[in-house]
PDB file of the backbone (N, CA, C, O) and the ligand in Angstrom, with CONECT records:
HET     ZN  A 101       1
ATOM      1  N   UNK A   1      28.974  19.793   0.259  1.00  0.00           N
ATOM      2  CA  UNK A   1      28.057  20.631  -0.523  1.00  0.00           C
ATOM      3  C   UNK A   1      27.526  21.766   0.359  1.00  0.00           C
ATOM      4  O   UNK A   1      27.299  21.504   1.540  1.00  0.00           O
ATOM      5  N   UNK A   2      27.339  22.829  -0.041  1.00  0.00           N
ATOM      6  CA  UNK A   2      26.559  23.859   0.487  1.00  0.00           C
ATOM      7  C   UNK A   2      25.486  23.900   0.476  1.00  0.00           C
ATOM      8  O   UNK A   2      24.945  23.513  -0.559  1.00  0.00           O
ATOM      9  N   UNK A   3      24.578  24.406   1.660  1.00  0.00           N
ATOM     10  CA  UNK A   3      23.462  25.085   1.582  1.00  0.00           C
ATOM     11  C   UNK A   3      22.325  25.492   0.531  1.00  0.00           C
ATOM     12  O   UNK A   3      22.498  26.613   0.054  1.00  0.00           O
ATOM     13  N   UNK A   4      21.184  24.794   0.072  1.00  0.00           N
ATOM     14  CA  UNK A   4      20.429  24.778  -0.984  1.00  0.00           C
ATOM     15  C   UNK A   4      20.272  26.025  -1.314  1.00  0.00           C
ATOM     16  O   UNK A   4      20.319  26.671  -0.268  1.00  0.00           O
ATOM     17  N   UNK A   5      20.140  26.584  -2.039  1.00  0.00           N
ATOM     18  CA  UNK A   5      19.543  28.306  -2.224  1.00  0.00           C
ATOM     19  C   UNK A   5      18.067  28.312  -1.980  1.00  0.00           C
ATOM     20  O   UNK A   5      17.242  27.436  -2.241  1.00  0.00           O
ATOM     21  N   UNK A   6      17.900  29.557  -1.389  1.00  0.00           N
ATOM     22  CA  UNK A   6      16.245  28.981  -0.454  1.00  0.00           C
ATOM     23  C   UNK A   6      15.731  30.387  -1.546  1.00  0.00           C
ATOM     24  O   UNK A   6      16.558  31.076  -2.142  1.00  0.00           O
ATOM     25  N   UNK A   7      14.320  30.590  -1.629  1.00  0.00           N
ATOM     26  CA  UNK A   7      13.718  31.544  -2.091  1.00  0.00           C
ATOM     27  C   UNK A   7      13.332  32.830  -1.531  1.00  0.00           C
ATOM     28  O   UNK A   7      12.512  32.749  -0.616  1.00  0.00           O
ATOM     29  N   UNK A   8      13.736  34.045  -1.865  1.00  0.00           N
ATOM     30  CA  UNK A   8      13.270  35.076  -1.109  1.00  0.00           C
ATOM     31  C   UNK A   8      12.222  35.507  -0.800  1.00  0.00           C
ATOM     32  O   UNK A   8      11.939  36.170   0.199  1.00  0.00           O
ATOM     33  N   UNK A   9      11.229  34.980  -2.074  1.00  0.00           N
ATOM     34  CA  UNK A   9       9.910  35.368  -1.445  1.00  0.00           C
ATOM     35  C   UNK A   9       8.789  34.370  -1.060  1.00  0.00           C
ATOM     36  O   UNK A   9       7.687  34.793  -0.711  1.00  0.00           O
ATOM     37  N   UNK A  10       9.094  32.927  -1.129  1.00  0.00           N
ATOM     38  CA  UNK A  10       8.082  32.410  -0.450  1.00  0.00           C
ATOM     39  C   UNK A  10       9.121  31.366   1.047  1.00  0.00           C
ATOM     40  O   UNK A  10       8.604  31.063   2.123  1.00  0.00           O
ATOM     41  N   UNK A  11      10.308  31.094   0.719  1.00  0.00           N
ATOM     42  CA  UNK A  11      11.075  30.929   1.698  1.00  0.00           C
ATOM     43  C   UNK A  11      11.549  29.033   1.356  1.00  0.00           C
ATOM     44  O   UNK A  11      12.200  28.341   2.139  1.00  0.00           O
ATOM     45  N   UNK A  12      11.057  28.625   0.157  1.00  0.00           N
ATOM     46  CA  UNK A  12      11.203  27.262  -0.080  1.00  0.00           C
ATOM     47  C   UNK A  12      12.899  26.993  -0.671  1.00  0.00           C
ATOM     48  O   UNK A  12      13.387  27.741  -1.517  1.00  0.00           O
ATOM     49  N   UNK A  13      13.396  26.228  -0.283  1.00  0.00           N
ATOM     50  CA  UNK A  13      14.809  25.269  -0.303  1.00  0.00           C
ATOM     51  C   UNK A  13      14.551  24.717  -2.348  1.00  0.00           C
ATOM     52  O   UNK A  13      13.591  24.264  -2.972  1.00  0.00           O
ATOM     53  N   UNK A  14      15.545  24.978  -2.614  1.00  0.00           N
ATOM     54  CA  UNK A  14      15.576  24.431  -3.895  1.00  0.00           C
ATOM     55  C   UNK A  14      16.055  23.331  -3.944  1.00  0.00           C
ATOM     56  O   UNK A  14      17.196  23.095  -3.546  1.00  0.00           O
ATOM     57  N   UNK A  15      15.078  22.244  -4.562  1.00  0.00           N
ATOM     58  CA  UNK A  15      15.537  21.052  -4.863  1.00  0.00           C
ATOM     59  C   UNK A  15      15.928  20.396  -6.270  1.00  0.00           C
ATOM     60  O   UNK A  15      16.036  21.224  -7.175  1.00  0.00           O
ATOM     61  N   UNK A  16      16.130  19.237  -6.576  1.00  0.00           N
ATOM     62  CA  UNK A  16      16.658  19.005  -7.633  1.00  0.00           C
ATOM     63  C   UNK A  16      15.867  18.826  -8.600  1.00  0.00           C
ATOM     64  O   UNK A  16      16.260  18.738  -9.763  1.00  0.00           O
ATOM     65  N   UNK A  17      14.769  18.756  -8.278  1.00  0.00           N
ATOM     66  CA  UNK A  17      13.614  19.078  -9.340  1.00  0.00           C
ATOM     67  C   UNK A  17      13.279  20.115  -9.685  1.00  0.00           C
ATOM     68  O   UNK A  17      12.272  20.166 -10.392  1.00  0.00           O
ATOM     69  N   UNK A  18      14.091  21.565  -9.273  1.00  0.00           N
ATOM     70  CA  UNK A  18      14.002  22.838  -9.930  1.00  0.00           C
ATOM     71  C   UNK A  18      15.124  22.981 -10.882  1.00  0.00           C
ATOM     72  O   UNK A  18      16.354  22.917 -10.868  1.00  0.00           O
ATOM     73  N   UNK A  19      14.082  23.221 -11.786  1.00  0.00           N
ATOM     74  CA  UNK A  19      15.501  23.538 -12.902  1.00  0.00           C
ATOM     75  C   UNK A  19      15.462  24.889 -13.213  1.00  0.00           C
ATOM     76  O   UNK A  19      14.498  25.645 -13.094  1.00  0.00           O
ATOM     77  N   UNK A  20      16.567  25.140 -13.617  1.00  0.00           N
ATOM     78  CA  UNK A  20      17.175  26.978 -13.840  1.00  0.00           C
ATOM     79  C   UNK A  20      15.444  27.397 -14.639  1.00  0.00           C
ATOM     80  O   UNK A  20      14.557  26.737 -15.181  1.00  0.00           O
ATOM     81  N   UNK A  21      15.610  28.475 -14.393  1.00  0.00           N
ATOM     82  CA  UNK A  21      14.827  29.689 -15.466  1.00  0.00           C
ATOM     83  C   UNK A  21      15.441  30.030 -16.563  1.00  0.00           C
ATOM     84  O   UNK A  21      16.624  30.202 -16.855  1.00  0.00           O
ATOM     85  N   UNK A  22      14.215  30.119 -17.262  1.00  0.00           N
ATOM     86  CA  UNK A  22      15.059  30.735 -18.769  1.00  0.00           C
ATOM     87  C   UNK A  22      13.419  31.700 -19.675  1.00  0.00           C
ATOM     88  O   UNK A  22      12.274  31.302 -19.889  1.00  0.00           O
ATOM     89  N   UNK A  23      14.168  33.127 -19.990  1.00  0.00           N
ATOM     90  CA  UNK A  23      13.161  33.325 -20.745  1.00  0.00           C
ATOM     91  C   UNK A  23      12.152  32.875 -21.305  1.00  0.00           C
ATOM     92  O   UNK A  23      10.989  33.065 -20.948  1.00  0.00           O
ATOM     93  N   UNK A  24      12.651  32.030 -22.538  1.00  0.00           N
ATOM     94  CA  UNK A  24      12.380  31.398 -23.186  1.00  0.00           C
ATOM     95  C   UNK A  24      11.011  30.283 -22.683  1.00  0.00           C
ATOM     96  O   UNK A  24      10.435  29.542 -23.480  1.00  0.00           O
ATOM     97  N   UNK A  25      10.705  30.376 -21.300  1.00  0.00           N
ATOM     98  CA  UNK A  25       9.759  29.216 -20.736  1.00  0.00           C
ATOM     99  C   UNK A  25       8.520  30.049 -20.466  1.00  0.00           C
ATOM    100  O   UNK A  25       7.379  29.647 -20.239  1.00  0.00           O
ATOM    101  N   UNK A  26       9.056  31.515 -20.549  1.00  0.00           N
ATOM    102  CA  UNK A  26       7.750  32.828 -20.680  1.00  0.00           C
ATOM    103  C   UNK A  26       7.016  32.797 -22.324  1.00  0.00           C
ATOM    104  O   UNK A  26       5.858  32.553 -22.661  1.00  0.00           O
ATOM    105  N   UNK A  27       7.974  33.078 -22.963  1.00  0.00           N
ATOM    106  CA  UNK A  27       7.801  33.670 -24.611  1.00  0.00           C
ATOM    107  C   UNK A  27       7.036  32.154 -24.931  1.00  0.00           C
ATOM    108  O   UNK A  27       5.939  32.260 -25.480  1.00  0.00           O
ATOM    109  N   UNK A  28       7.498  30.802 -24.648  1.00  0.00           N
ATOM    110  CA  UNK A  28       7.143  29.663 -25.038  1.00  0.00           C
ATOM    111  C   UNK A  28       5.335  29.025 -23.720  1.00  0.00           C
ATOM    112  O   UNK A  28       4.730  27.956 -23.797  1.00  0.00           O
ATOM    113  N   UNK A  29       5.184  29.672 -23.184  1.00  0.00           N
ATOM    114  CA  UNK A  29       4.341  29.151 -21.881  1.00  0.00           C
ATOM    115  C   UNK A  29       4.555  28.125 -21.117  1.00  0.00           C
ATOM    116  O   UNK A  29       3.667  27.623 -20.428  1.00  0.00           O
ATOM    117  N   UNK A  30       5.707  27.725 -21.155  1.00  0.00           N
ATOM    118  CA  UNK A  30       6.126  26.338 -20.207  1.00  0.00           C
ATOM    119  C   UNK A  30       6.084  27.048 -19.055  1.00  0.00           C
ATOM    120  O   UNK A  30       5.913  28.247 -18.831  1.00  0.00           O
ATOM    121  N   UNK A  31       6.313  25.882 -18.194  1.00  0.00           N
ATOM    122  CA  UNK A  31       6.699  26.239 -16.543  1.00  0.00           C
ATOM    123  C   UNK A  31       8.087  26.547 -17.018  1.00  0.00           C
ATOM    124  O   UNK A  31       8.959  26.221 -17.823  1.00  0.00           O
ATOM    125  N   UNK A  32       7.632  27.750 -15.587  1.00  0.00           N
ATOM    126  CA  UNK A  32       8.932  28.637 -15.248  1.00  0.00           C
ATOM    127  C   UNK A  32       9.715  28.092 -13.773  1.00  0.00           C
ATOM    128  O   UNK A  32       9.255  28.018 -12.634  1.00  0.00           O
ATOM    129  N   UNK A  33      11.169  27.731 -14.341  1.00  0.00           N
ATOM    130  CA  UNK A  33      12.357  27.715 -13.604  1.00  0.00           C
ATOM    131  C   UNK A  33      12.432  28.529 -12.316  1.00  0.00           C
ATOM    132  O   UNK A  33      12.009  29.635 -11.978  1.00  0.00           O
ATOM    133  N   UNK A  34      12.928  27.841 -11.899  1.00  0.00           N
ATOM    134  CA  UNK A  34      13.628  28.534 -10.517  1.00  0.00           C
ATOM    135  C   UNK A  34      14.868  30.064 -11.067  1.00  0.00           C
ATOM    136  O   UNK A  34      15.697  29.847 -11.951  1.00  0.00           O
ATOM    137  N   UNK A  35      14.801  31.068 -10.587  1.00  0.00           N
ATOM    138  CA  UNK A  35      15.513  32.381 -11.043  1.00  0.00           C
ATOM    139  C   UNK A  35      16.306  32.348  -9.867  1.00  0.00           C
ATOM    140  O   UNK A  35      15.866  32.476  -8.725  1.00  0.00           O
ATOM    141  N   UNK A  36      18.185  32.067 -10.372  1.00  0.00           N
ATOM    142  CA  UNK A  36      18.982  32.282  -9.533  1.00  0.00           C
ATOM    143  C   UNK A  36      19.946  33.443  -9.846  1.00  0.00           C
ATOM    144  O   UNK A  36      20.967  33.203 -10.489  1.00  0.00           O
ATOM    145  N   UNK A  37      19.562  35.159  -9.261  1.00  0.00           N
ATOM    146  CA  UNK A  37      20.943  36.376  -9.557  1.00  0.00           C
ATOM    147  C   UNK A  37      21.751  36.630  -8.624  1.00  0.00           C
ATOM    148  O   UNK A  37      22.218  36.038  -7.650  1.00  0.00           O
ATOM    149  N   UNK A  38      21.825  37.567  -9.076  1.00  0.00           N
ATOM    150  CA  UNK A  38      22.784  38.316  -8.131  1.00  0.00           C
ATOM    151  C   UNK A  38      21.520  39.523  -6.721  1.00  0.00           C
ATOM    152  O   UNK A  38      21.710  39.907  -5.567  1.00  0.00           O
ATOM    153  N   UNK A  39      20.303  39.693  -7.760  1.00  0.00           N
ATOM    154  CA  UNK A  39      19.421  40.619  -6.571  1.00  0.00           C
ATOM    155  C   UNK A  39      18.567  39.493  -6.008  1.00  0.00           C
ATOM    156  O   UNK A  39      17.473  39.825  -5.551  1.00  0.00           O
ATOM    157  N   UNK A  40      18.916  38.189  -5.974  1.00  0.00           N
ATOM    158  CA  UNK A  40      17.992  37.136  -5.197  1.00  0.00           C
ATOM    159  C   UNK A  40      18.037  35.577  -5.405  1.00  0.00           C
ATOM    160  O   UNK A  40      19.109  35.060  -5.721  1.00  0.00           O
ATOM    161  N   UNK A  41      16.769  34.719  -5.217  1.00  0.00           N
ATOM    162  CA  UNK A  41      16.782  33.552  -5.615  1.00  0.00           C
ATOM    163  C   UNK A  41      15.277  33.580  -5.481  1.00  0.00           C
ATOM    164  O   UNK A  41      14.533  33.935  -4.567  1.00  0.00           O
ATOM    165  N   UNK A  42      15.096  33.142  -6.557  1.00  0.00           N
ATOM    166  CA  UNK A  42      13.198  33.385  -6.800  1.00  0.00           C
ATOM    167  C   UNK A  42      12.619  31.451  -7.340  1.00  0.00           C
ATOM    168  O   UNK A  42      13.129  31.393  -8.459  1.00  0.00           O
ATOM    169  N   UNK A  43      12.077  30.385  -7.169  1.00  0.00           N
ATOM    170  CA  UNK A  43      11.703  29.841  -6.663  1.00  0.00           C
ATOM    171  C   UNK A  43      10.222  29.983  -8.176  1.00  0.00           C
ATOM    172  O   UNK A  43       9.384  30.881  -8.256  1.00  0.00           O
ATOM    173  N   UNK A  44      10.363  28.948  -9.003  1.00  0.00           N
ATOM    174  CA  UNK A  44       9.549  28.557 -10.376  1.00  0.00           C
ATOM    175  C   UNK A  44       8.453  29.302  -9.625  1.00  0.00           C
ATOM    176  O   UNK A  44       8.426  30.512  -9.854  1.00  0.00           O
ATOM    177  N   UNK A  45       7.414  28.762  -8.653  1.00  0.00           N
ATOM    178  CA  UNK A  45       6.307  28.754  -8.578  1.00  0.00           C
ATOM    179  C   UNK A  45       6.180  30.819  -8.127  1.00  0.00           C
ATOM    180  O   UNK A  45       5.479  31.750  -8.524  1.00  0.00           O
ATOM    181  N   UNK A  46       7.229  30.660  -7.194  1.00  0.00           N
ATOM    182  CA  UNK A  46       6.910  32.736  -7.694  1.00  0.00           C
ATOM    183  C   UNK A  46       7.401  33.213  -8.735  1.00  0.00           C
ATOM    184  O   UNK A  46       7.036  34.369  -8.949  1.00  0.00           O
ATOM    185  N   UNK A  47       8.102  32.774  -9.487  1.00  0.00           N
ATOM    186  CA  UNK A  47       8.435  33.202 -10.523  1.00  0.00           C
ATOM    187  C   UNK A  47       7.329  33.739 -11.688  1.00  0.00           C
ATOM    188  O   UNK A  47       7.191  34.801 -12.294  1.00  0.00           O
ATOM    189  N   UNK A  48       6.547  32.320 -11.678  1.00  0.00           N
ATOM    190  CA  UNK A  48       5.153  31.880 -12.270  1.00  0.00           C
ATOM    191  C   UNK A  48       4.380  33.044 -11.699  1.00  0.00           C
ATOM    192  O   UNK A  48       4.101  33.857 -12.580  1.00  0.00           O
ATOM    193  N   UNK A  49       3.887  33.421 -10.334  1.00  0.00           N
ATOM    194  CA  UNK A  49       2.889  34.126 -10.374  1.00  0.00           C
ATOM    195  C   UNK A  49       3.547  35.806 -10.814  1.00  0.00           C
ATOM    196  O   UNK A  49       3.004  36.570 -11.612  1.00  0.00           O
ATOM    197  N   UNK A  50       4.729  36.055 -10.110  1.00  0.00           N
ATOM    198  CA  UNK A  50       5.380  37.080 -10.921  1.00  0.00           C
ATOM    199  C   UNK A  50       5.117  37.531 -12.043  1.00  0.00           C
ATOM    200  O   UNK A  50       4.766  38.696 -12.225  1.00  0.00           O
ATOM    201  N   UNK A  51       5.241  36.726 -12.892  1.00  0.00           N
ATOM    202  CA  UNK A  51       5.535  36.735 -14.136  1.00  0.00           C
ATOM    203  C   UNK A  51       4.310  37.105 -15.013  1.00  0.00           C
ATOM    204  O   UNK A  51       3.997  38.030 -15.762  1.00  0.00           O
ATOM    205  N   UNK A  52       3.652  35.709 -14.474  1.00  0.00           N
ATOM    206  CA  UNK A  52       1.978  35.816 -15.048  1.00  0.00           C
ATOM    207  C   UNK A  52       1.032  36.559 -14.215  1.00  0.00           C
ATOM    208  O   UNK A  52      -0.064  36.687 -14.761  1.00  0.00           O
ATOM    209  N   UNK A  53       1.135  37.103 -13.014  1.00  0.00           N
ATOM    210  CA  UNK A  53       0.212  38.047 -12.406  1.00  0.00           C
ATOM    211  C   UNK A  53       0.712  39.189 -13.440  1.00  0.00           C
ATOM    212  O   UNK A  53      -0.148  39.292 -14.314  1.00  0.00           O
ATOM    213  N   UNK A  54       1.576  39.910 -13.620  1.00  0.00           N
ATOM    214  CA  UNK A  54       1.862  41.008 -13.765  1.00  0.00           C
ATOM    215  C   UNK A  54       1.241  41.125 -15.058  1.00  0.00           C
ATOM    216  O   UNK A  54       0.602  42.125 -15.384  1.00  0.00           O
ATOM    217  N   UNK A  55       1.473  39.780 -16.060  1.00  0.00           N
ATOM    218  CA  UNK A  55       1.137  39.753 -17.507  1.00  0.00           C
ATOM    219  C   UNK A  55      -0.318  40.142 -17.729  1.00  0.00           C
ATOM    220  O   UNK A  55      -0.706  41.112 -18.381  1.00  0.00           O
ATOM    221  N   UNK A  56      -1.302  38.958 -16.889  1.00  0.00           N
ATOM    222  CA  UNK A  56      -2.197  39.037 -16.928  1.00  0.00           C
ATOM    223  C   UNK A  56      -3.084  40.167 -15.948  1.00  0.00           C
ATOM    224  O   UNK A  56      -4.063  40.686 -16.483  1.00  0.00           O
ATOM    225  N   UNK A  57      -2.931  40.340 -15.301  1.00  0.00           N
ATOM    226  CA  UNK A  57      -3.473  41.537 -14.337  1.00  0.00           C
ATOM    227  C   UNK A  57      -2.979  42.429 -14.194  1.00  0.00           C
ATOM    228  O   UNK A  57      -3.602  43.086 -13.361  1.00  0.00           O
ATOM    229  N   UNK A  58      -1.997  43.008 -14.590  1.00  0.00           N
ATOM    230  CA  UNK A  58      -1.593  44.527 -14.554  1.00  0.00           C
ATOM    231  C   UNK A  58      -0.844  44.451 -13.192  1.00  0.00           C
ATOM    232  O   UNK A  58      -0.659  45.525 -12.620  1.00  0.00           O
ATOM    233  N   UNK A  59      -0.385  43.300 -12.597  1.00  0.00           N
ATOM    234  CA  UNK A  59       0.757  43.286 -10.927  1.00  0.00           C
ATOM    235  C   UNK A  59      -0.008  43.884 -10.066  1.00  0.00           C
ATOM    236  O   UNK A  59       0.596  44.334  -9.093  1.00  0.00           O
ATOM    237  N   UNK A  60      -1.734  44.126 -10.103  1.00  0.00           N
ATOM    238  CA  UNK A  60      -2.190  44.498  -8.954  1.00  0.00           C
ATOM    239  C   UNK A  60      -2.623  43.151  -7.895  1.00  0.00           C
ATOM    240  O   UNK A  60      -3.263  43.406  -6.875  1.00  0.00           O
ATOM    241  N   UNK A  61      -2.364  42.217  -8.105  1.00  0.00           N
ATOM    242  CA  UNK A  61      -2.219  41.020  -7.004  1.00  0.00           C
ATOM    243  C   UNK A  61      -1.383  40.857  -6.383  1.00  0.00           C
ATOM    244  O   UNK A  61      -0.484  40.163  -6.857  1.00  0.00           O
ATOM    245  N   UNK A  62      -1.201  41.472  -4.821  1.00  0.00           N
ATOM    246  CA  UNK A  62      -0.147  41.721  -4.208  1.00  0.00           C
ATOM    247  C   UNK A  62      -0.176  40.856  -3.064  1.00  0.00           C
ATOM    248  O   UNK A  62       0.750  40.874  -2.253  1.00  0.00           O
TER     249      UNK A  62
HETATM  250 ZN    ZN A 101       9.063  30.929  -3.844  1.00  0.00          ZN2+
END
């Protein structure tokens, strides 16, 4: 097996208790998935503040 996919912005190893991202966990308010592309690997819990900083505060929490 290869190398876990680690997160770019807080630096955490994905484990098997991350499950994929999906829109749908925004539009619905569930917890948000781990985001695996092609511009990264983003990690539920930044995903979460990503997502919901920007929603709720206008992305000035930097
Ligand atoms: Zn992270």
């Amino acid at each position: 097996m290869s190398a876990p996919p680690v997160c770019t912005n807080c630096g955490r190893e994905r484990t098997a208790d991350d499950f994929n991202y999906s829109p749908a966990q925004v539009i619905l308010g569930r917890a948000i998935g781990w985001y695996s592309g092609d511009d990264g690997e983003i990690c539920g819990q930044c995903m979460e503040k990503i997502i919901r900083g920007e929603l709720l505060d206008g992305g000035d929490r930097k």
